[in-house]
N, C-alpha and C positions, 0 to 999 in steps of 0.2 A: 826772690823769684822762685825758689826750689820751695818754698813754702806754700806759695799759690798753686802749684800745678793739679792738685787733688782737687780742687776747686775749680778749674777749666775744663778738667775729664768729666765731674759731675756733670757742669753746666751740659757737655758735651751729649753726653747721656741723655740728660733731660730735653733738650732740644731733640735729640734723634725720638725718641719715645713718644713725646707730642707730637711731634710729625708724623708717625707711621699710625698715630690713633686718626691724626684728622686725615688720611689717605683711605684707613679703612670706614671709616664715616661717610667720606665723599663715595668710594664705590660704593657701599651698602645704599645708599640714600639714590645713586643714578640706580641700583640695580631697582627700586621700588618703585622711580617715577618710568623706566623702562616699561617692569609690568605694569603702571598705571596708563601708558599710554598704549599695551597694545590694543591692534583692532578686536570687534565683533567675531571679525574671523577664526584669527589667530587663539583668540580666549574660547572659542567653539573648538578648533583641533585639540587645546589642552584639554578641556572638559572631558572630550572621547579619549584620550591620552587616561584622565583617571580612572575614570569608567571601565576601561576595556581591559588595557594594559598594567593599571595599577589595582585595580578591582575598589577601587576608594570612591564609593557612590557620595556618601559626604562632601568629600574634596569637588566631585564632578558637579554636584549641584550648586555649593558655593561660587566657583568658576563660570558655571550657566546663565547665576545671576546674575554675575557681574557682566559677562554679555550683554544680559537684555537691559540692564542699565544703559549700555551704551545704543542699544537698535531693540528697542521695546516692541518693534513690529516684526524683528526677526522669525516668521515660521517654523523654519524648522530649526533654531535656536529652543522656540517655546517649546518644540512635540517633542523635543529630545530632554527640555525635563520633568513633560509631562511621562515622558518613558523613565526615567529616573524615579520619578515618585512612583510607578505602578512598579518597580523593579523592588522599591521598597518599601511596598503597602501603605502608601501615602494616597488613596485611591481618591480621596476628594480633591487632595489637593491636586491629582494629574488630570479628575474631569476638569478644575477649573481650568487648566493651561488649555485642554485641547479645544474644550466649549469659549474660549477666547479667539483661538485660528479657525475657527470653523465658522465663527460671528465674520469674523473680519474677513476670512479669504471661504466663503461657501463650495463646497466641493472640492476644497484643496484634499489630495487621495491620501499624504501620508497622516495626513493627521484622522479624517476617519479611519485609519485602517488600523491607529494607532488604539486610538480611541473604542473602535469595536474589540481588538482583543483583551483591552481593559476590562471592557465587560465582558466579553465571552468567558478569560479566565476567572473571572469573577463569579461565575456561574449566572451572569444575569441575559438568556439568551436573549429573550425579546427586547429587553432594551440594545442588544450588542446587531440585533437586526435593523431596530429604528435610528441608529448612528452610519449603520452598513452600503442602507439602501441608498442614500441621498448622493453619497460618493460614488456608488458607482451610475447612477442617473448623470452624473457629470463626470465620469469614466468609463464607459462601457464597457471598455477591451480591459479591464485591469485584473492582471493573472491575482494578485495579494486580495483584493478586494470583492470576487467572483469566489475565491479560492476560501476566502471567509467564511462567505453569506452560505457555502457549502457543508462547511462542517454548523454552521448554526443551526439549518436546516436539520439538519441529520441528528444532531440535538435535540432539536423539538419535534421530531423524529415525523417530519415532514417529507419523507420521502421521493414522492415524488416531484417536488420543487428542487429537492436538492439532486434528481439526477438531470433535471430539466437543465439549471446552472450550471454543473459541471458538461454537458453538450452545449450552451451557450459558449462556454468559456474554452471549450474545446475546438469550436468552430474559429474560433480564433488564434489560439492558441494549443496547435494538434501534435507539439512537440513537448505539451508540459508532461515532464511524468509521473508530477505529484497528482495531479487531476485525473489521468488517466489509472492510478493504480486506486483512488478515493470512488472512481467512476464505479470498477467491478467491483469493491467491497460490496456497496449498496445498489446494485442493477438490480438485484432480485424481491427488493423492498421496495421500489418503486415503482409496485402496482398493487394491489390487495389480490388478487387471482390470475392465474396461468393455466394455460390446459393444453397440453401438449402428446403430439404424434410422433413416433419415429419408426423406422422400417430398416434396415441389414437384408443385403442380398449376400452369400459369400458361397463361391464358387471356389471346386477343387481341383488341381488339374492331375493329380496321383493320387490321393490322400483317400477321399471317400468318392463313387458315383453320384452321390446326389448331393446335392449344393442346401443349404441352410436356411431358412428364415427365419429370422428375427424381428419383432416386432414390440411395439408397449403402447399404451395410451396412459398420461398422466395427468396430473391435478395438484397445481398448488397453491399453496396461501400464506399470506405475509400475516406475520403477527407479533403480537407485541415482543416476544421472544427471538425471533426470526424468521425465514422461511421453513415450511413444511410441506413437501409433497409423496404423493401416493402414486404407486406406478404399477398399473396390472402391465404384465412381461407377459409374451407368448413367443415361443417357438417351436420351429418343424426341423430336429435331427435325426437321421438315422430314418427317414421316412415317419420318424413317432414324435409326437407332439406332448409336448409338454408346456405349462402355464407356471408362473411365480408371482407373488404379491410384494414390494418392499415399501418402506418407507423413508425418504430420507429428509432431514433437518438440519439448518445451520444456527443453532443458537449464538445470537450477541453473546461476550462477556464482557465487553468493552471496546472503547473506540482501538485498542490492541489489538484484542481477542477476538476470535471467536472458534466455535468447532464446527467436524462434521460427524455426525451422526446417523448412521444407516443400519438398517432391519431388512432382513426379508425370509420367504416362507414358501417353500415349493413342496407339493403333493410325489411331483415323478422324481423323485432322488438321482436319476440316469440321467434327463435331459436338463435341469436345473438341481443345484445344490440346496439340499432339504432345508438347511438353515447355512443364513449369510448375513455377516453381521461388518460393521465397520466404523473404524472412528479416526479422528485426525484434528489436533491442535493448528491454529493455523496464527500467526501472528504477524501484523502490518509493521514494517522496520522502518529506521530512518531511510533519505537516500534512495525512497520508493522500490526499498527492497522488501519482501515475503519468504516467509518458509516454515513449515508444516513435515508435522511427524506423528504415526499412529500406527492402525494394522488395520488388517484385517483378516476375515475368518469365514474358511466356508467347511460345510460340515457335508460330504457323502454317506458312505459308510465308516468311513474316518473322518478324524476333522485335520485340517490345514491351519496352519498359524504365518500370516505372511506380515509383514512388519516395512512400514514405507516411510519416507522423509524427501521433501525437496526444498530446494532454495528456487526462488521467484526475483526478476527484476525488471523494473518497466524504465526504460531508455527509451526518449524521446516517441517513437510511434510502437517500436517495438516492443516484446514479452517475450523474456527471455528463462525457459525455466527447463531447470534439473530434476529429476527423480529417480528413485531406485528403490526397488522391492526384493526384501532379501526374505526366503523363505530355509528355515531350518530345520534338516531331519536326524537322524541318529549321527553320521559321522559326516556331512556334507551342508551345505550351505550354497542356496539357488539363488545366484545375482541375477537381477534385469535394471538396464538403467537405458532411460530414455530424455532425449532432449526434445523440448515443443517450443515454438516460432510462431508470435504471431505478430501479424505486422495490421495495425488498427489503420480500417480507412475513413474511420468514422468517428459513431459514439463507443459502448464496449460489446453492443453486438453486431457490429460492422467490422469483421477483419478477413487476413486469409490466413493459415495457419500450415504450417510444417511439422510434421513429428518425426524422428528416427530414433532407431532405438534397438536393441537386443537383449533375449529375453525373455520372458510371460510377464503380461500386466493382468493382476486378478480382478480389475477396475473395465476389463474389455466382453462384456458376457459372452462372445465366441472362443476363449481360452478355460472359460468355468469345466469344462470337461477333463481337461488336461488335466486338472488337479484331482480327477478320480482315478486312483489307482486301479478300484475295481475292475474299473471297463476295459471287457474283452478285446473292442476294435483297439485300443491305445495300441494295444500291445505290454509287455511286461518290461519295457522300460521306464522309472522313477522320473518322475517329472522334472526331479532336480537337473534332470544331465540331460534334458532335452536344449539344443541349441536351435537359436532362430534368428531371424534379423529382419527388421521392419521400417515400412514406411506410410506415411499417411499425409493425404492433402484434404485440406477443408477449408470452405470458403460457409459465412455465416452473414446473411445479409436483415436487416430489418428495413420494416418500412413502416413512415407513420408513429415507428417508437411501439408499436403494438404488436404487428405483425411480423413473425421473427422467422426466417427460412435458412435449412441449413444443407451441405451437402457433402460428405466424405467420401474420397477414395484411396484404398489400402491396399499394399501388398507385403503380403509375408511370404520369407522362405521359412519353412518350418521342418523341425525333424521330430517324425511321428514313431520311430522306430531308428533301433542301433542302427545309424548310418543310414535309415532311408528318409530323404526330405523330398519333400512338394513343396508347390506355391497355393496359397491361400490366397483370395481374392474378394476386395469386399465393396461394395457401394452402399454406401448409405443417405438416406433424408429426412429430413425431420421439419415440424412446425410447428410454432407454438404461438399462440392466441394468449396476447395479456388485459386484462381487464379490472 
C-alpha cells in the first residue's frame, strides 16, 4: 500500500491539472462567443472606446466592421468609419462609406457634413460644396452644415455668399458664437466697395470755448489681399482747421491671421499729427476667442511710440473685448485700458455697444492732441500723467445689408492740467454705402 501512494498523488495532480486547462478553455471560449454575440450597439460604443479613448484607429475599424456585418444599414455605424478612414487618409475608401449613406438615406445631415469636411480638409472645395448643398436643402436650420458651406465660401473666396450664410444661419441661430465671430472676420469682404461719411461734434464745458468738428469721407475696396480704404479727415480746432489723409488695410495671412495696417499724412502738424502710422497682429482662436497686439505712432514735433494688445470673446449674442495702450517715456509708463460690449441684434453690423474705459486711446482722433507736448493750450503737463475716465454708447444699424448707419455718444472727464479736469462731450454719426 505504502508503495502506491506516489502514484495516487500523481494521478491526483494530473486530474487537478486537466481540469483547471478545460475550466480555462470553457471561460476563454464563453468569453469569445460573448464577444460574438454582442449587439450593433454595444460593438459601436467599443469602436469609439478605441478611437477616442485608446487612440487605436486600427482596432476601431476592425470593431466597426464587425458592426456593419451585423446591421450593414447602420448610418451612423458607416459615417463613423467613413470618419475613421479620413482620420487616416484612407480618403477613397471613407468617400465610398459616406456615398453608400447618402445613396440610401439622401439628406441624412451627419453623413454630408461628414463627407464635405472630407473634402474641404482635402483641399477640394467645390466638390466639399457639391456634398454641402444637398444637406442642407434637407436641413435648413443646420448650425454644422450652414457653418460649412461658410468657411467653403470663404475659401473660394466668395464673399459675399459666405456672409449671406452665416445671416441665414444666424437668423436662426443668433446665439452661435462660432458664426458670429467668422461673421466680422469677413464683413468687409463681402462687398467689392464702400464709401463712407462720418461727423464728431465735441463739446467743452471748462476745457476750451469752442467745441470741435470732426469730420472724414472714405472709400474702400476688397481685394484679393484684403480690405483697403482711404480716408480724407477734416477738422475745425482751436477755431483753425486742419485736414489729414490715411490709409488703412487689413491683409489676410490666413484663415488665422490677419493684420492691420494704417498710414497717414497731415500738412497742419498742430491740428493733426504730421505723420501717423499703425499696425496690429490680430489672430482668430479656438472657443470664438481673438486677440491682437501692435502699436502705434504719431509724430508732432516729437514722435510718440504707444504699443496696444487686446483679447476678444464672442459669447452667445455678446463681444466681449479688453484692451490697453501703454505708452513709454524716459522714467514713466502711460496705462489706458478700456472695456467694449457689444450685444448683436442682428447680422455683425446690427448691434448696441458699451465702452468704459481710463486713460488716452491714440485710436480716438479727439485725443491726437494730447500727445503734442508742444501745444501751448495743453499746458506743460506730460501726457503720461494726465488722468481721465470714459464712457461711450453706440448703436450701429444696417439695412438691406447695404446701407450701414451708426450713432455714438460719449462722455469724458478729463484732466487737461495739474489737477484741473472738464468734461468732454461727444456725438457722433456716420454712413456707409456698400457696393
Amino acid at each position: 500500500m505504502i508503495h502506491h501512494l506516489p502514484n495516487l498523488a500523481c494521478g491526483k495532480i494530473n486530474f487537478f491539472s486537466a481540469f483547471s486547462l478545460i475550466l480555462i478553455f470553457l471561460v476563454f471560449s464563453s468569453s469569445l462567443n460573448a464577444q460574438d454575440t454582442l449587439s450593433s450597439d454595444e460593438l459601436f460604443i467599443n469602436a469609439r472606446t478605441a478611437a477616442f479613448d485608446e487612440d487605436d484607429y486600427p482596432k476601431a475599424i476592425r470593431i466597426t466592421k464587425q458592426a456593419l456585418e451585423i446591421s450593414p444599414d447602420y448610418a451612423d455605424i458607416r459615417i463613423f468609419l467613413g470618419r475613421l478612414y479620413t482620420w487616416t487618409d484612407e480618403v477613397e475608401m471613407a468617400r465610398k462609406e459616406f456615398d453608400r449613406v447618402i445613396k440610401k438615406s439622401p439628406g441624412y445631415e451627419d453623413a454630408h457634413l461628414a463627407y464635405g469636411y472630407l473634402e474641404y480638409w482635402n483641399d477640394n472645395p467645390k466638390k466639399a460644396l457639391e456634398v454641402v448643398q444637398p444637406g442642407i436643402d434637407k436641413n435648413p436650420d443646420s448650425k454644422g452644415l450652414m457653418m460649412l458651406k461658410a468657411k467653403i465660401l470663404n475659401n473660394l473666396e466668395r464673399f459675399t455668399e459666405a456672409n449671406t450664410t452665416l445671416d441665414e444661419l444666424l437668423a436662426f441661430h443668433p446665439n452661435y458664437s462660432e458664426a458670429r465671430a467668422f461673421s466680422q472676420t469677413i464683413k468687409n469682404l463681402s462687398s467689392k466697395n464702400q464709401i463712407g461719411v462720418d461727423y464728431d461734434f465735441v463739446y467743452f464745458d471748462e476745457r476750451f470755448s469752442d467745441p470741435w468738428h470732426l469730420g472724414s469721407i472714405s472709400y474702400g475696396r476688397a481685394t484679393a489681399l484684403g480690405s483697403v480704404t482711404g480716408r480724407f479727415n477734416y477738422a475745425n480746432r482751436f477755431t483753425t482747421n486742419g485736414v489729414q489723409f490715411e490709409v488703412d488695410a487689413y491683409p489676410r495671412i490666413s484663415d488665422t491671421f490677419y493684420a492691420y495696417v494704417s498710414g497717414g499724412i497731415s500738412e497742419n502738424g498742430g491740428i493733426f499729427p504730421r505723420y501717423r502710422a499703425g499696425f496690429s497682429l490680430y489672430a482668430n482662436l479656438p472657443k470664438s476667442f481673438e486677440a491682437d497686439a501692435g502699436f502705434r505712432f504719431l509724430s508732432f514735433s516729437k514722435s510718440t511710440w504707444i504699443y496696444t494688445a487686446s483679447v476678444g470673446k464672442y459669447y452667445s449674442n455678446y463681444w466681449f473685448n479688453l484692451r490697453t495702450y501703454l505708452t513709454p517715456s524716459n522714467n514713466s509708463l502711460s496705462k489706458s485700458i478700456s472695456l467694449t460690449v457689444r450685444y448683436y441684434l442682428a447680422g455683425a453690423d446690427d448691434f448696441l455697444s458699451l465702452r468704459i474705459g481710463t486713460g488716452l486711446s491714440p485710436d480716438r482722433p479727439e485725443n491726437y492732441i494730447l500727445y503734442n507736448d508742444d501745444n501751448d493750450i495743453i499746458g506743460t503737463i506730460k501726457q503720461e500723467d494726465l488722468k481721465s475716465s470714459n464712457i461711450n454708447l453706440g448703436y450701429r444699424k444696417s439695412i438691406n445689408k447695404t446701407n450701414i448707419f451708426s450713432i455714438d455718444l460719449s462722455a469724458e472727464n478729463q484732466e487737461y492740467k495739474l489737477d484741473q479736469k472738464g468734461y468732454q462731450f461727444t456725438i457722433g454719426a456716420g454712413y456707409t454705402k456698400r457696393f
